[in-house]
mmCIF file as Biopython writes it, N, C-alpha, C and O atoms, coordinates in Angstrom:
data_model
#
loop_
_atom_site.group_PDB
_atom_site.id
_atom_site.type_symbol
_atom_site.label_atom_id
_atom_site.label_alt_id
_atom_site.label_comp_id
_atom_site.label_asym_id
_atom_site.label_entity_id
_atom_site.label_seq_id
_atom_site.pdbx_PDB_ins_code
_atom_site.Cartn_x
_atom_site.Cartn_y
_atom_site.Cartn_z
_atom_site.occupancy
_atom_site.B_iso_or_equiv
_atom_site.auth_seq_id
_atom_site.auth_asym_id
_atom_site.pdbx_PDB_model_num
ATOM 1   N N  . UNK A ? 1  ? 44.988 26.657 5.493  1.0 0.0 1  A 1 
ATOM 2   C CA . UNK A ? 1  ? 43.790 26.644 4.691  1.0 0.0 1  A 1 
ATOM 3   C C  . UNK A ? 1  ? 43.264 28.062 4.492  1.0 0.0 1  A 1 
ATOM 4   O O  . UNK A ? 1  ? 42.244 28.551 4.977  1.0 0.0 1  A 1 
ATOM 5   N N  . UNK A ? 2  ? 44.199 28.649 3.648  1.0 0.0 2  A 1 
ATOM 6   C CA . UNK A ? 2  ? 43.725 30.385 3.770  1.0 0.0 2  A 1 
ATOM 7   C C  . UNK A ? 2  ? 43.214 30.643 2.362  1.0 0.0 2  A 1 
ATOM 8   O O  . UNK A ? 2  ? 43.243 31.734 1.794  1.0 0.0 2  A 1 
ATOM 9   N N  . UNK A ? 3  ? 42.721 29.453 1.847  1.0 0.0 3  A 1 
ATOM 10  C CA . UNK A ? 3  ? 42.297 29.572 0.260  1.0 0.0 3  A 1 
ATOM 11  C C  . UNK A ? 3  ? 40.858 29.839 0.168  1.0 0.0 3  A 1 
ATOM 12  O O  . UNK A ? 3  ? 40.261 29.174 1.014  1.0 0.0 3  A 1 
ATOM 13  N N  . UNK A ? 4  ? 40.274 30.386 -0.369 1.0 0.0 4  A 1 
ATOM 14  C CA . UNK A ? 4  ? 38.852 31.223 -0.260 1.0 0.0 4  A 1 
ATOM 15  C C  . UNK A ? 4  ? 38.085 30.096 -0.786 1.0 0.0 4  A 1 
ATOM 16  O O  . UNK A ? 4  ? 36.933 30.028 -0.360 1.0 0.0 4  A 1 
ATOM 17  N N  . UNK A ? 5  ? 38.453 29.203 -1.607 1.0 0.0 5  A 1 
ATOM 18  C CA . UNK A ? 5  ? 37.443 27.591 -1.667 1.0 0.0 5  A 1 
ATOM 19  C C  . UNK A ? 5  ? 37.171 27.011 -0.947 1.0 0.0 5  A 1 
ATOM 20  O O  . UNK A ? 5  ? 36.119 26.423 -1.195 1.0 0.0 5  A 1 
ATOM 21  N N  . UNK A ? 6  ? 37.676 26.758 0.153  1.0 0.0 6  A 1 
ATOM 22  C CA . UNK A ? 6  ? 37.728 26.476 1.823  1.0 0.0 6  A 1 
ATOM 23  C C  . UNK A ? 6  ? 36.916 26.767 2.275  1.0 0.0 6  A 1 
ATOM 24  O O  . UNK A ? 6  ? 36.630 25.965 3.165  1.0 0.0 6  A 1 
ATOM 25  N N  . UNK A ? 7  ? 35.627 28.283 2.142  1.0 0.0 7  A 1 
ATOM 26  C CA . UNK A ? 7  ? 34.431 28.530 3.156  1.0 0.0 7  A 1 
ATOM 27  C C  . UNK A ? 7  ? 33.564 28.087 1.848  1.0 0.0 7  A 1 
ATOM 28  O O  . UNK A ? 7  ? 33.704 27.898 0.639  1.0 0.0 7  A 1 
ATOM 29  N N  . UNK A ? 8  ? 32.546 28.043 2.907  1.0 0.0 8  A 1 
ATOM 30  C CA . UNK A ? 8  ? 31.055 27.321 3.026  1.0 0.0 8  A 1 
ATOM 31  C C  . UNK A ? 8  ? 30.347 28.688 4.073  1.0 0.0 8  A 1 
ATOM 32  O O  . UNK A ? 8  ? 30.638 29.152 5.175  1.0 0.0 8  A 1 
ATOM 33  N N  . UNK A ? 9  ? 28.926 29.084 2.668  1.0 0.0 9  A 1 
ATOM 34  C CA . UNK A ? 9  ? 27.905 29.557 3.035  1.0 0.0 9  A 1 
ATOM 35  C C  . UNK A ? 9  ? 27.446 28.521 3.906  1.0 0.0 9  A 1 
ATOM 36  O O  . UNK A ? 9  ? 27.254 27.353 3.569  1.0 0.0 9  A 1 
ATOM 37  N N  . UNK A ? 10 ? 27.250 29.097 5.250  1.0 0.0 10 A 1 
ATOM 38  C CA . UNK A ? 10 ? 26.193 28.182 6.490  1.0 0.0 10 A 1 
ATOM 39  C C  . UNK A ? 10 ? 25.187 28.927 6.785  1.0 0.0 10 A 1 
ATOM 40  O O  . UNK A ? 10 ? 25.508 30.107 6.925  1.0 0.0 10 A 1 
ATOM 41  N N  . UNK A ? 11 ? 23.992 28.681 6.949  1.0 0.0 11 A 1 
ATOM 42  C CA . UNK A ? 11 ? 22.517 28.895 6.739  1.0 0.0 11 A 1 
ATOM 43  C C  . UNK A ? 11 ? 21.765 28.187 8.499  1.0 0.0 11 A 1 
ATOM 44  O O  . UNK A ? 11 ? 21.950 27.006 8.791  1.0 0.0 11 A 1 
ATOM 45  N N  . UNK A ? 12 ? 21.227 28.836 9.141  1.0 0.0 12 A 1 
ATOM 46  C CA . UNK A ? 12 ? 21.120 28.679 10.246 1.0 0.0 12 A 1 
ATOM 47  C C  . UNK A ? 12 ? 19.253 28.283 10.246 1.0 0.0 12 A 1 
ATOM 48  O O  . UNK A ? 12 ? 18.460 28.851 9.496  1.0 0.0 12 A 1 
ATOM 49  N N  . UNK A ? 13 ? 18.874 27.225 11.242 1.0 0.0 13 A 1 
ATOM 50  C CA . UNK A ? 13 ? 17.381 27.504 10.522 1.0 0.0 13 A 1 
ATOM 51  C C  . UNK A ? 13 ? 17.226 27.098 12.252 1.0 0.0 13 A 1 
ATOM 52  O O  . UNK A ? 13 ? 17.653 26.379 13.156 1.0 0.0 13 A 1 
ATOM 53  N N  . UNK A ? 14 ? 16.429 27.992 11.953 1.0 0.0 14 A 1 
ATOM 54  C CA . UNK A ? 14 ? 15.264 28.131 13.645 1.0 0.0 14 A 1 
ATOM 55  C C  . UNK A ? 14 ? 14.540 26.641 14.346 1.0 0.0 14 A 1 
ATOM 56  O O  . UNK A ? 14 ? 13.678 26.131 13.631 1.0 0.0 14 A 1 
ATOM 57  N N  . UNK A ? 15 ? 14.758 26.122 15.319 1.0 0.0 15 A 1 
ATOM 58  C CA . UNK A ? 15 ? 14.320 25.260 15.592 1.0 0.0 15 A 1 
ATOM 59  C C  . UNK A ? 15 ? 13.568 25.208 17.405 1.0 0.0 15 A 1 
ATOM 60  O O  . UNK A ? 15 ? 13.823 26.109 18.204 1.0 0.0 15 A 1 
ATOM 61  N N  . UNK A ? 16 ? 12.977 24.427 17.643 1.0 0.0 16 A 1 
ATOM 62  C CA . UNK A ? 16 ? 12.700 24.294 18.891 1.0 0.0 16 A 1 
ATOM 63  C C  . UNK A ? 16 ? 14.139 24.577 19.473 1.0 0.0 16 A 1 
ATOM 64  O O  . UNK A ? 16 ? 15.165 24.180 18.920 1.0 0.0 16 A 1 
ATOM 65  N N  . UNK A ? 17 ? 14.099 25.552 21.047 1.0 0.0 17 A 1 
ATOM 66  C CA . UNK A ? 17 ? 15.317 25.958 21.810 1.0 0.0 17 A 1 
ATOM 67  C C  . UNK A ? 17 ? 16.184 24.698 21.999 1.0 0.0 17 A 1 
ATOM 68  O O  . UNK A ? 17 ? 17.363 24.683 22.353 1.0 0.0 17 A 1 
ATOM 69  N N  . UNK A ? 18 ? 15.544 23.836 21.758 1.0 0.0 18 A 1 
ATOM 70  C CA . UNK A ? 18 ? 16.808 22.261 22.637 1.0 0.0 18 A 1 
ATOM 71  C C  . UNK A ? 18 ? 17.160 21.997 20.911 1.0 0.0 18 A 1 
ATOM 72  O O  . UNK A ? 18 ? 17.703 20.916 20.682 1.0 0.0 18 A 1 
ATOM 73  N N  . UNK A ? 19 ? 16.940 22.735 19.918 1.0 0.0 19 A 1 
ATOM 74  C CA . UNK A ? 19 ? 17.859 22.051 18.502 1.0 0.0 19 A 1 
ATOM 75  C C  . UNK A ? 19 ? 18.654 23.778 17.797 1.0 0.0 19 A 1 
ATOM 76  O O  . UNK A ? 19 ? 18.334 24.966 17.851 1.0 0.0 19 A 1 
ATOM 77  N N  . UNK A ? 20 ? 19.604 23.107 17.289 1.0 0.0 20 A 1 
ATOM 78  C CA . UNK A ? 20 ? 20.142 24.309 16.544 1.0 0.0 20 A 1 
ATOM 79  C C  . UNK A ? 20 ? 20.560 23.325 14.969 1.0 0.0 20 A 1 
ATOM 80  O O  . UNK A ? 20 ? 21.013 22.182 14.911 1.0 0.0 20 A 1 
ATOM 81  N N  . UNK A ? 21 ? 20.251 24.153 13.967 1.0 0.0 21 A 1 
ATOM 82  C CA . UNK A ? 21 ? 20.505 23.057 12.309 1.0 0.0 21 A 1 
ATOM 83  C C  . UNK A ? 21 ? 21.307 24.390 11.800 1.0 0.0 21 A 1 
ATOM 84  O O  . UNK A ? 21 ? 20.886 25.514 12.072 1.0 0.0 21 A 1 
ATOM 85  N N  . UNK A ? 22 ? 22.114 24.242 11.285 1.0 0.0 22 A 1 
ATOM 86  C CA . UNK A ? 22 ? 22.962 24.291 10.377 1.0 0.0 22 A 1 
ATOM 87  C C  . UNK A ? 22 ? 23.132 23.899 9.053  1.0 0.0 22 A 1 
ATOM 88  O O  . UNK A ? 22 ? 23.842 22.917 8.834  1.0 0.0 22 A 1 
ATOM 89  N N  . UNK A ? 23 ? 22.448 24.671 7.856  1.0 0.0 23 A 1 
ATOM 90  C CA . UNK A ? 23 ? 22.807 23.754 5.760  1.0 0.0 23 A 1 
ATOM 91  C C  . UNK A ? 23 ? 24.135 24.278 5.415  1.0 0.0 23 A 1 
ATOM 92  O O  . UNK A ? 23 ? 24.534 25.415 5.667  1.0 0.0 23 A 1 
ATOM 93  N N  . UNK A ? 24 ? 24.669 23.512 4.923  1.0 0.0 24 A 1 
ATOM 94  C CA . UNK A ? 24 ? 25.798 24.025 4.055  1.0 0.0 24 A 1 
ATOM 95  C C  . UNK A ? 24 ? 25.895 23.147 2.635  1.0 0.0 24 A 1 
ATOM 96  O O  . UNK A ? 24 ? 25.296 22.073 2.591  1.0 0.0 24 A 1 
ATOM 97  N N  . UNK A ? 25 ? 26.529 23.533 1.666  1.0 0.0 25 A 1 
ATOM 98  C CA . UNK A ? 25 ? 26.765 22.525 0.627  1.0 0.0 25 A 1 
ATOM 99  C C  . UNK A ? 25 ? 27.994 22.312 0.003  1.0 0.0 25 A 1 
ATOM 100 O O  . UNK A ? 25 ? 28.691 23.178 -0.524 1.0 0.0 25 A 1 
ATOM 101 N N  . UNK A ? 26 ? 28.275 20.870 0.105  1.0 0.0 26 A 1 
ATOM 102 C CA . UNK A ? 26 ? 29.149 20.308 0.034  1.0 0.0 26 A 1 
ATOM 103 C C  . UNK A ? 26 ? 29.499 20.268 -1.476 1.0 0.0 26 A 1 
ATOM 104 O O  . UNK A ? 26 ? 28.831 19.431 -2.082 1.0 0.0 26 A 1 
ATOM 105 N N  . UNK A ? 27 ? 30.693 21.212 -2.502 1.0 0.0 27 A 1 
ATOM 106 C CA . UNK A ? 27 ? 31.059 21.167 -3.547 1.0 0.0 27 A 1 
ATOM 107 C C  . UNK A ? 27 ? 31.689 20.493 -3.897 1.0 0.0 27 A 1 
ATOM 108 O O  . UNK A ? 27 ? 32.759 20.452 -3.291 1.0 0.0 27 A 1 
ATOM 109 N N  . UNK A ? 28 ? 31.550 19.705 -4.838 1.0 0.0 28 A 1 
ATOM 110 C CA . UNK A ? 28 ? 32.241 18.312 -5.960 1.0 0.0 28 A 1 
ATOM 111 C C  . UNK A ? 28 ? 31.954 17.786 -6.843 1.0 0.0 28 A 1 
ATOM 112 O O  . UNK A ? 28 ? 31.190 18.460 -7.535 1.0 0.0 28 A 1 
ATOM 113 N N  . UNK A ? 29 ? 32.248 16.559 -7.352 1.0 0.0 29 A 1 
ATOM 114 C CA . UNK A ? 29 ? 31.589 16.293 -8.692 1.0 0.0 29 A 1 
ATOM 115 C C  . UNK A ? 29 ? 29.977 16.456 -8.842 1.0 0.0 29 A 1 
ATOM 116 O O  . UNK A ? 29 ? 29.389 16.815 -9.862 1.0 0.0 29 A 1 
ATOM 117 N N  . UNK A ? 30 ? 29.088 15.923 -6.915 1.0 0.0 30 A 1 
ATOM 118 C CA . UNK A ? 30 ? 28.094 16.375 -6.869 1.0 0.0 30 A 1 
ATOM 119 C C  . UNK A ? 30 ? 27.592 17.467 -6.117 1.0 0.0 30 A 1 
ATOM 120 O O  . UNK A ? 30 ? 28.258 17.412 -5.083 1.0 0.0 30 A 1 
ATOM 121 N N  . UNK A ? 31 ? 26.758 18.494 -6.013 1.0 0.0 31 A 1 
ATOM 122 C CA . UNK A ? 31 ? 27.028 19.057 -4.855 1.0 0.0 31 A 1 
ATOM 123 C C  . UNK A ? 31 ? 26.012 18.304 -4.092 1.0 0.0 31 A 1 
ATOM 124 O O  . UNK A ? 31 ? 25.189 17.560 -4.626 1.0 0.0 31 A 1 
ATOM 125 N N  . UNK A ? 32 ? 26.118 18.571 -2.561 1.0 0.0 32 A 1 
ATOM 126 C CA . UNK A ? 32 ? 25.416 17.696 -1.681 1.0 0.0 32 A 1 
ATOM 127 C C  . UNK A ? 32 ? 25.266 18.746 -0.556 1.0 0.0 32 A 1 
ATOM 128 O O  . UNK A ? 32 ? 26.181 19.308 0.047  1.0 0.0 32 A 1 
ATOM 129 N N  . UNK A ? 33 ? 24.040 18.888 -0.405 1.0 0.0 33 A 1 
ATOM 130 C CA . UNK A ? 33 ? 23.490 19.747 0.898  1.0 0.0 33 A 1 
ATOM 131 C C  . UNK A ? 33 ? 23.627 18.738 2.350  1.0 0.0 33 A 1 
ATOM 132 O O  . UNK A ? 33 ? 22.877 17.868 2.791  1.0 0.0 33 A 1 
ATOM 133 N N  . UNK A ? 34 ? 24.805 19.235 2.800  1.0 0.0 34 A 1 
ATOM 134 C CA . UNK A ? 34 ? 25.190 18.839 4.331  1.0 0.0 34 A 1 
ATOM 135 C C  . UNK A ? 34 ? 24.478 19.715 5.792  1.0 0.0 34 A 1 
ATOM 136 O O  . UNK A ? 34 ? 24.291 20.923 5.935  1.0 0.0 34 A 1 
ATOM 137 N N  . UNK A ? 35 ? 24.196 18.583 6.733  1.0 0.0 35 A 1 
ATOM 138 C CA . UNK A ? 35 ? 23.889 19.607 7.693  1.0 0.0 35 A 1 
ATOM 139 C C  . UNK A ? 35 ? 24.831 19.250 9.107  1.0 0.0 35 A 1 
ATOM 140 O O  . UNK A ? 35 ? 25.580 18.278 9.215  1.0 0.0 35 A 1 
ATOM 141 N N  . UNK A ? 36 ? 24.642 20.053 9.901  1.0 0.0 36 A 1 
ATOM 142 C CA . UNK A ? 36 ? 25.246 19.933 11.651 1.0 0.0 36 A 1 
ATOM 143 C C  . UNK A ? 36 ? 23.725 20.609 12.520 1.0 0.0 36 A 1 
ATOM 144 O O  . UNK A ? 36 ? 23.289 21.760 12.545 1.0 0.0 36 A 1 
ATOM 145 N N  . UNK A ? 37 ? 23.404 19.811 12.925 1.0 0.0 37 A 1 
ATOM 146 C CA . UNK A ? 37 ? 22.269 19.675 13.928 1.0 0.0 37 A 1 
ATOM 147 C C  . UNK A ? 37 ? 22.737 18.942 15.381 1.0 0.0 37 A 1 
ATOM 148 O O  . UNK A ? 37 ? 22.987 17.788 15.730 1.0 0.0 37 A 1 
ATOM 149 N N  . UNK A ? 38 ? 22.713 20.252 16.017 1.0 0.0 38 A 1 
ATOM 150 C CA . UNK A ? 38 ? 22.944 20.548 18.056 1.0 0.0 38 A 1 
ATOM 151 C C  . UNK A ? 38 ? 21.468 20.162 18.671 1.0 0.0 38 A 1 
ATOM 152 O O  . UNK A ? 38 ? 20.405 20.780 18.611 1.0 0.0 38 A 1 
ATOM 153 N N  . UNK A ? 39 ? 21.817 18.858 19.307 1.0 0.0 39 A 1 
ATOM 154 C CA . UNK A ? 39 ? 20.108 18.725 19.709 1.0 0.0 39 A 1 
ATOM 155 C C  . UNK A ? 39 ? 20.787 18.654 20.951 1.0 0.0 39 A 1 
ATOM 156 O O  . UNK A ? 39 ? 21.823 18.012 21.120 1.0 0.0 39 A 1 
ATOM 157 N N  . UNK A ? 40 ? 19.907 19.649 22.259 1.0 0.0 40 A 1 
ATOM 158 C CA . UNK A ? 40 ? 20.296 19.529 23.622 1.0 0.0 40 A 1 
ATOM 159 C C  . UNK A ? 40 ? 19.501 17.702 24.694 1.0 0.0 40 A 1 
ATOM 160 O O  . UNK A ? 40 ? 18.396 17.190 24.875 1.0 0.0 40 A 1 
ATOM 161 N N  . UNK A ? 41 ? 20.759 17.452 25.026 1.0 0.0 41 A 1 
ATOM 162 C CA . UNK A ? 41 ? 20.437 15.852 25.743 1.0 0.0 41 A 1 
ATOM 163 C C  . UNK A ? 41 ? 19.938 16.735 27.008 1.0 0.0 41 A 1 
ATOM 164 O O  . UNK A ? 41 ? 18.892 17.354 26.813 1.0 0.0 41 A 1 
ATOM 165 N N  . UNK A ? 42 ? 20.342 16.826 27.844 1.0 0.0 42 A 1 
ATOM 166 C CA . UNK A ? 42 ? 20.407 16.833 29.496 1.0 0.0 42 A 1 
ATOM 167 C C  . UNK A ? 42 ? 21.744 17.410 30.252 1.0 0.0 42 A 1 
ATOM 168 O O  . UNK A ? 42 ? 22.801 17.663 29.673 1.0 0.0 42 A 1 
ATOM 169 N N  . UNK A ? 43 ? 21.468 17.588 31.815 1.0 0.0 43 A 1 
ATOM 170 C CA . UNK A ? 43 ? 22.772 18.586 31.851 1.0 0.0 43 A 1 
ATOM 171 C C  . UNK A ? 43 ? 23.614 17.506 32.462 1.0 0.0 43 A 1 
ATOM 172 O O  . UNK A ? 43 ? 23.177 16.466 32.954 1.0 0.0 43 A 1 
ATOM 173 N N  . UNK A ? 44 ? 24.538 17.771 32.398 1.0 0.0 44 A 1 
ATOM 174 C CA . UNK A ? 44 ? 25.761 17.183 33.043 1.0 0.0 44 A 1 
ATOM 175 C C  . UNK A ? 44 ? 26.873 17.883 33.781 1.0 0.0 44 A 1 
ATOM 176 O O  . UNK A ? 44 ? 27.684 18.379 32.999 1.0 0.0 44 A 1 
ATOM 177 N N  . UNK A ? 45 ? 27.136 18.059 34.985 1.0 0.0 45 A 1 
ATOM 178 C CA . UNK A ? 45 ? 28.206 18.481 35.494 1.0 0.0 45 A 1 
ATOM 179 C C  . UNK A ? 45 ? 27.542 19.404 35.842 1.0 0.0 45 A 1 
ATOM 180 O O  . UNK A ? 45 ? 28.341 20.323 36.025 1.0 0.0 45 A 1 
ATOM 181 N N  . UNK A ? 46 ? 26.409 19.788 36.083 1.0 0.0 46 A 1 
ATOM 182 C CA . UNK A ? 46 ? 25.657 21.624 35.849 1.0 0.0 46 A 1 
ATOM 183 C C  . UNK A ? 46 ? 26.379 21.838 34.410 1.0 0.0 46 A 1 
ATOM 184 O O  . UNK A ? 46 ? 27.462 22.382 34.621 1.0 0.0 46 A 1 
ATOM 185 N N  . UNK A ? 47 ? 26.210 21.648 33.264 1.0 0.0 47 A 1 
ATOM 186 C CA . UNK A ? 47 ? 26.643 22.084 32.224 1.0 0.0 47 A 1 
ATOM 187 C C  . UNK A ? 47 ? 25.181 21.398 30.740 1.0 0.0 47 A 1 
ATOM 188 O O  . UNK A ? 47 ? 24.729 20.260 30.864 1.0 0.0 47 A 1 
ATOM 189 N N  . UNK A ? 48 ? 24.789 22.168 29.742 1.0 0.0 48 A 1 
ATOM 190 C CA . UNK A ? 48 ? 24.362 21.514 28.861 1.0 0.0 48 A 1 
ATOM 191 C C  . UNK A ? 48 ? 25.204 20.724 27.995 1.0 0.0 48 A 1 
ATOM 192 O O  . UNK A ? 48 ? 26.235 21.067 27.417 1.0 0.0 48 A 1 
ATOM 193 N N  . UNK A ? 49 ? 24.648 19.694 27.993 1.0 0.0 49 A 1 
ATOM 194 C CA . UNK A ? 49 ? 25.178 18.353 27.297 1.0 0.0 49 A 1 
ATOM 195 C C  . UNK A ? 49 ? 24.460 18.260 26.030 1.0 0.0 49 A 1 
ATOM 196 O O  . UNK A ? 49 ? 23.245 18.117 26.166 1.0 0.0 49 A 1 
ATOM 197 N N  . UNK A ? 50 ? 25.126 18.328 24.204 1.0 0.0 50 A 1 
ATOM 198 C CA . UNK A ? 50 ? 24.145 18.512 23.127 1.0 0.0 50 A 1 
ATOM 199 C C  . UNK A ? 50 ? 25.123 17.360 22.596 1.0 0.0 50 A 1 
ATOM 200 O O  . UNK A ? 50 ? 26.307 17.191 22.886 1.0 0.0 50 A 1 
ATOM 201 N N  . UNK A ? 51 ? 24.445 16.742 21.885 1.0 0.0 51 A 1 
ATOM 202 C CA . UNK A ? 51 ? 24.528 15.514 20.824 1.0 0.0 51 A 1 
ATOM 203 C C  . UNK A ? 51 ? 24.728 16.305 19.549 1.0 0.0 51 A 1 
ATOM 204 O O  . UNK A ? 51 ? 23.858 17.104 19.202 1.0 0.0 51 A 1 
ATOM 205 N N  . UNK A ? 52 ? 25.782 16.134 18.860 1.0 0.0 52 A 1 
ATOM 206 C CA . UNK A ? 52 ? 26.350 16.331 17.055 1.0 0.0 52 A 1 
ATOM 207 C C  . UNK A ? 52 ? 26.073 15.242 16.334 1.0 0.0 52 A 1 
ATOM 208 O O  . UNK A ? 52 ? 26.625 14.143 16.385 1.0 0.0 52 A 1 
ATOM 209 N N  . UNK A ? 53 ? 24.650 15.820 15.246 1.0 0.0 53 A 1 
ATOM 210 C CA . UNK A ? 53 ? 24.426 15.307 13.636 1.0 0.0 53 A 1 
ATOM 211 C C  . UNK A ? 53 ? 25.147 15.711 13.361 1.0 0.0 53 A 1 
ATOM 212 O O  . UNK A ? 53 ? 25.813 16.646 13.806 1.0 0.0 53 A 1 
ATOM 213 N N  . UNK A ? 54 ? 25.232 14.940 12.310 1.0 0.0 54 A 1 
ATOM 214 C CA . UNK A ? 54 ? 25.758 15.361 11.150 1.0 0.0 54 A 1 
ATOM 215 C C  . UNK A ? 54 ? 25.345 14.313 9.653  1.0 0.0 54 A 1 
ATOM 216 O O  . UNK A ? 54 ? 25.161 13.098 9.736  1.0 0.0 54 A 1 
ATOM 217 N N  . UNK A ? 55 ? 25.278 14.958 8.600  1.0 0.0 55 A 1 
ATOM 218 C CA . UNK A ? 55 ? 24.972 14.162 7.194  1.0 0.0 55 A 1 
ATOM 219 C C  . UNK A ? 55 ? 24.385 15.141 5.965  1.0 0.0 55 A 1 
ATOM 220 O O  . UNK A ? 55 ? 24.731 16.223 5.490  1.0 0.0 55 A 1 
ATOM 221 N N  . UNK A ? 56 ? 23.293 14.163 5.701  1.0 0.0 56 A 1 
ATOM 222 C CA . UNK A ? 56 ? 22.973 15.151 3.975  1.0 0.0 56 A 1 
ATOM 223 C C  . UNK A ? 56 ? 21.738 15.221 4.466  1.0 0.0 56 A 1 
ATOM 224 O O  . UNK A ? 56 ? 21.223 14.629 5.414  1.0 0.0 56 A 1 
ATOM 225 N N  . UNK A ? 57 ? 21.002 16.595 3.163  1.0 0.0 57 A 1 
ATOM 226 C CA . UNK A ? 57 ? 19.814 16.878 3.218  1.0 0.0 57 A 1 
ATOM 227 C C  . UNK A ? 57 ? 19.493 16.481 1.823  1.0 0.0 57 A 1 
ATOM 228 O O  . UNK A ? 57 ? 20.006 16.749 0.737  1.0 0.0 57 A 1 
ATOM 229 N N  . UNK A ? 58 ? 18.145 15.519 2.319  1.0 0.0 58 A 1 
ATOM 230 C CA . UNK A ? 58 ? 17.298 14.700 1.073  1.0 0.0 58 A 1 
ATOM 231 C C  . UNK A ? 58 ? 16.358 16.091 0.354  1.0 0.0 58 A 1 
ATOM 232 O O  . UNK A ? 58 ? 15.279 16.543 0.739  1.0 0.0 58 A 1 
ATOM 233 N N  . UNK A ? 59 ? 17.112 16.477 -0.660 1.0 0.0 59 A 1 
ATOM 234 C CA . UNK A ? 59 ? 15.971 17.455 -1.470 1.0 0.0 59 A 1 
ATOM 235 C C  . UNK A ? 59 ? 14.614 17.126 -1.649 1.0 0.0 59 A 1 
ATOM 236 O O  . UNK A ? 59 ? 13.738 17.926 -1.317 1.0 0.0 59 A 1 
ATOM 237 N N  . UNK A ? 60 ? 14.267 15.669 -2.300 1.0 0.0 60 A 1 
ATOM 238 C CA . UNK A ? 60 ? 13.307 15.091 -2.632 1.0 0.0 60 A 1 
ATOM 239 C C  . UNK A ? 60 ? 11.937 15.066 -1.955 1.0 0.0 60 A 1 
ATOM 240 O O  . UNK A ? 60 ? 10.756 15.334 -2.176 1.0 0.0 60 A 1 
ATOM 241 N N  . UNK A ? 61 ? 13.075 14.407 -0.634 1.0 0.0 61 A 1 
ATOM 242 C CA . UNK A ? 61 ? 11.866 14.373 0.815  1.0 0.0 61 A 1 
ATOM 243 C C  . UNK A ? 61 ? 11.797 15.555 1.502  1.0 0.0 61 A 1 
ATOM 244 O O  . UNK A ? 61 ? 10.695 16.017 1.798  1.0 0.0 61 A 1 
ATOM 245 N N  . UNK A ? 62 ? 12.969 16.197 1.843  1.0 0.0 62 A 1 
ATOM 246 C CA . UNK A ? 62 ? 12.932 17.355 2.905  1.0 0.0 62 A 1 
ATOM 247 C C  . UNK A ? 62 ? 13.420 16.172 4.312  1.0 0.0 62 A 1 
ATOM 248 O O  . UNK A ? 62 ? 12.669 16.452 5.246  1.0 0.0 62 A 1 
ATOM 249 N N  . UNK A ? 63 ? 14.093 15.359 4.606  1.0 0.0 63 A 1 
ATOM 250 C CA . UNK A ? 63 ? 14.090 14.938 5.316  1.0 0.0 63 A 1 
ATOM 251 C C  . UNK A ? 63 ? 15.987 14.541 5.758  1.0 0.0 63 A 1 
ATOM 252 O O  . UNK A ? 63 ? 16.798 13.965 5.032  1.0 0.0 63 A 1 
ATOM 253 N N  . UNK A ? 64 ? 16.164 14.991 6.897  1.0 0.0 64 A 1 
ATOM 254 C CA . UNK A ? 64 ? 17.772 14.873 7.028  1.0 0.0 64 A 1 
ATOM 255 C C  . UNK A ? 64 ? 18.136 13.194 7.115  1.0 0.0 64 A 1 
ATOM 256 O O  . UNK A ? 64 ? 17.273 12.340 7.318  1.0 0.0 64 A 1 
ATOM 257 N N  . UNK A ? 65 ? 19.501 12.923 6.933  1.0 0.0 65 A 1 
ATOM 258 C CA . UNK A ? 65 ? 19.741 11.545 6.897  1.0 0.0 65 A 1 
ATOM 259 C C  . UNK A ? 65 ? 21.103 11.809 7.124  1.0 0.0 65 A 1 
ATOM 260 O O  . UNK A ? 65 ? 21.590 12.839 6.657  1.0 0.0 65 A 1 
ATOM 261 N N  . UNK A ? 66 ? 21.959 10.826 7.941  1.0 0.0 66 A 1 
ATOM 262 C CA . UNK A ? 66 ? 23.140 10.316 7.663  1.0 0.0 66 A 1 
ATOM 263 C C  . UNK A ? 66 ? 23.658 9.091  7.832  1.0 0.0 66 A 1 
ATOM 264 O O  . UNK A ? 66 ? 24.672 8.588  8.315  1.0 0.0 66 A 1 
ATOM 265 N N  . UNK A ? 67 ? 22.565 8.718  7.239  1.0 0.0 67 A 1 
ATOM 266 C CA . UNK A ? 67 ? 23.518 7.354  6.067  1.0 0.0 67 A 1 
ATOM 267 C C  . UNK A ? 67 ? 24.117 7.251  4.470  1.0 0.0 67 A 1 
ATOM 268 O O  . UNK A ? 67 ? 24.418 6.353  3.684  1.0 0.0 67 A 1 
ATOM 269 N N  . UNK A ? 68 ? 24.102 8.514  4.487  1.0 0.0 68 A 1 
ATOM 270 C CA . UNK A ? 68 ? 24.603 8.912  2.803  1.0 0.0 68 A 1 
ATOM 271 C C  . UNK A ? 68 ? 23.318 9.136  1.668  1.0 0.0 68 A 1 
ATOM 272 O O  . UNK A ? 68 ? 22.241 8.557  1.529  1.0 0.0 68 A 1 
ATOM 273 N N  . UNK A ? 69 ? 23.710 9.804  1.232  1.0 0.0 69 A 1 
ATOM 274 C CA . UNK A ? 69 ? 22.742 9.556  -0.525 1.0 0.0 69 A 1 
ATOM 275 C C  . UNK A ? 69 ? 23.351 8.576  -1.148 1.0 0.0 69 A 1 
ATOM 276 O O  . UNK A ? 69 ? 22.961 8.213  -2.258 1.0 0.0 69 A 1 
#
């Protein structure tokens, strides 16, 4: 995958220390603003343990979702 259509501008947005968000947008017939949101659970093992979002960002609302548009 060494084809330069392949990257995605990712956009990092500041959140409380236990979240990290991630925008990117997804190019195709529509484009679709995707995110990856790191929310920290609890530790495990002595180790942090984070839960992976993932889905679209509702322009309309401002509100993340992944159950699709």
């Amino acid at each position: 995958m060494n084809n330069s259509q392949d990257v995605y501008y990712v956009q990092e947005k500041s959140y409380p220390e236990d979240r990290i968000l991630f925008y990117f947008v997804s190019k195709g017939k529509q484009d679709i603003i995707k995110f990856v949101l790191y929310n920290y659970v609890e530790q495990f093992n002595s180790r942090p343990l984070f839960n992976l979002g993932f889905g679209d960002f509702d322009t309309e609302t401002g509100m993340l979702s992944d159950k699709g548009i």
